[in-house]
KOLKOLMI-114837 format. One record per residue (C-alpha): residue number from 1; x, y, z. Coordinates in steps of 0.001 Angstrom, whole numbers. Each point is the difference from the previous one (the first is absolute). Last residue first. Example, Ala and Ser with C-alpha at 12.3 -4.5 7.8 and 13.67 -1.06 7.14 Angstrom:
2
+-----+---------+---------+---------+
: seq :      c1 :      c2 :      c3 :
+-----+---------+---------+---------+
:   2 :   13670 :   -1060 :    7140 :
:   1 :   -1370 :   -3440 :     660 :
+-----+---------+---------+---------+
This chain:
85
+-----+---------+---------+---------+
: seq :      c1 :      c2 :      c3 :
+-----+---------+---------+---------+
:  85 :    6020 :   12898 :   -4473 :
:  84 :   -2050 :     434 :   -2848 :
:  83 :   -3310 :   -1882 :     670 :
:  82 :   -1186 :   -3026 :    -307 :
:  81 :   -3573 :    -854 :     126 :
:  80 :   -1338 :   -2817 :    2488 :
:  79 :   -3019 :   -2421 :    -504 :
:  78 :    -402 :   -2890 :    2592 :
:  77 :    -951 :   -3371 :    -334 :
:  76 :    -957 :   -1572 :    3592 :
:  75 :     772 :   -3667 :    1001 :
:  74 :    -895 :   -1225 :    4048 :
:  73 :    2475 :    -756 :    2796 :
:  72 :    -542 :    3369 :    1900 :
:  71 :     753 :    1952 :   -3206 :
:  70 :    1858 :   -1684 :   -2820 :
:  69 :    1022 :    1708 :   -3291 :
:  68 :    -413 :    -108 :   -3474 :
:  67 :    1534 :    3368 :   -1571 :
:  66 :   -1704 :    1222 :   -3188 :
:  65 :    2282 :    2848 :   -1546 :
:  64 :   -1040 :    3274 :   -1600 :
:  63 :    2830 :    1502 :   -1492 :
:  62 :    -333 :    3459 :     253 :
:  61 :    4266 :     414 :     177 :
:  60 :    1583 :   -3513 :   -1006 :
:  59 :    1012 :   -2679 :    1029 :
:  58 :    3393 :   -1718 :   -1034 :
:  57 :    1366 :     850 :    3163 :
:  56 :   -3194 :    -869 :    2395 :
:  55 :     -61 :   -3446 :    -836 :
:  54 :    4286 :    -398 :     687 :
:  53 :   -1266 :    1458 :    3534 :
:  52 :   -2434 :   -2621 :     229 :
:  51 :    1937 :   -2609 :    -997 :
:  50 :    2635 :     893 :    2539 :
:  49 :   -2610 :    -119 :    2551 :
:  48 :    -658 :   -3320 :    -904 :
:  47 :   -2091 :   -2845 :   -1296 :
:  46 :   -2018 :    3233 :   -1270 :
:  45 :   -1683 :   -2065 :   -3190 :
:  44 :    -440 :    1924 :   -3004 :
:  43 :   -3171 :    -326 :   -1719 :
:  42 :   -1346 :    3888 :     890 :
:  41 :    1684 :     367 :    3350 :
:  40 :     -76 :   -3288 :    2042 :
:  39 :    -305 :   -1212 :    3588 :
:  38 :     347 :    3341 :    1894 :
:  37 :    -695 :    -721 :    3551 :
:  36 :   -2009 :    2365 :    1847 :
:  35 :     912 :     452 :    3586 :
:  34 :    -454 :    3978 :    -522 :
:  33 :   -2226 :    1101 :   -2721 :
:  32 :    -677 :     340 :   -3539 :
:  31 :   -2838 :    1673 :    -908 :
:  30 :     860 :    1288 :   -3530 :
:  29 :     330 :    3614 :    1446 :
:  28 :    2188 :   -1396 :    2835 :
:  27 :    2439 :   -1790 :   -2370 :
:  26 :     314 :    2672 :   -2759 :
:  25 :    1086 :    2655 :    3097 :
:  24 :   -1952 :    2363 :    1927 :
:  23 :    1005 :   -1035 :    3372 :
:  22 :    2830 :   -2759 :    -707 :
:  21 :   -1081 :   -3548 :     829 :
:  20 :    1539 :   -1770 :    3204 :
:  19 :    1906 :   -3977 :      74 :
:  18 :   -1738 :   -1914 :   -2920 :
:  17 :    1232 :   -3090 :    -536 :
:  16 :    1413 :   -1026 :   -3445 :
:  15 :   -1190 :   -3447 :    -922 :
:  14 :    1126 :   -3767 :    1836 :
:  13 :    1764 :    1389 :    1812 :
:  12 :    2897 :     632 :    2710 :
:  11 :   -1449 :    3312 :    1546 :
:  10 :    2192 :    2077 :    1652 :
:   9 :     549 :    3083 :   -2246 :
:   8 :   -3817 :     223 :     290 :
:   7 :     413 :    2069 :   -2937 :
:   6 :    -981 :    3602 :    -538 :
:   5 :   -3210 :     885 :   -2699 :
:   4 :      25 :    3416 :   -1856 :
:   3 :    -187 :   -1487 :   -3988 :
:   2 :    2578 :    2760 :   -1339 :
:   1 :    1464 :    -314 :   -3329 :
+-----+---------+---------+---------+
């Protein structure tokens, strides 16, 4: 599936941090945007970006997933449909 956000590659944790959103993508649609950090999708904590990427492999295609996420030190819930990749 595709969910359209890039890492911040250097981030150490805790959460996935969000590095850029692809134009068009899952991600921007469901208002997710740079400098977020992606705390949990549905129940599953994102201690990792491994854990995210093992998330996004059992997903599946119109999922709609709520992602908890941190924007400028305060908690948002966001809604974002999966797509085919």
């Amino acid at each position: 599936v595709s969910f359209g956000s890039v890492p911040d590659f250097a981030s150490t944790g805790p959460g996935v941090r969000v590095g850029g959103v692809v134009p068009g993508s899952p991600a921007e649609k469901g208002g997710l945007k740079e400098g977020d950090v992606m705390m949990k999708l549905d129940a599953v904590d994102m201690a990792s970006l491994q854990t995210f990427s093992d998330f996004l492999k059992t997903a599946k295609a119109g999922q709609t997933v709520s992602v908890s996420v941190v924007r400028e030190g305060k908690p948002l819930t966001l809604s974002i449909t999966l797509v085919e990749r």
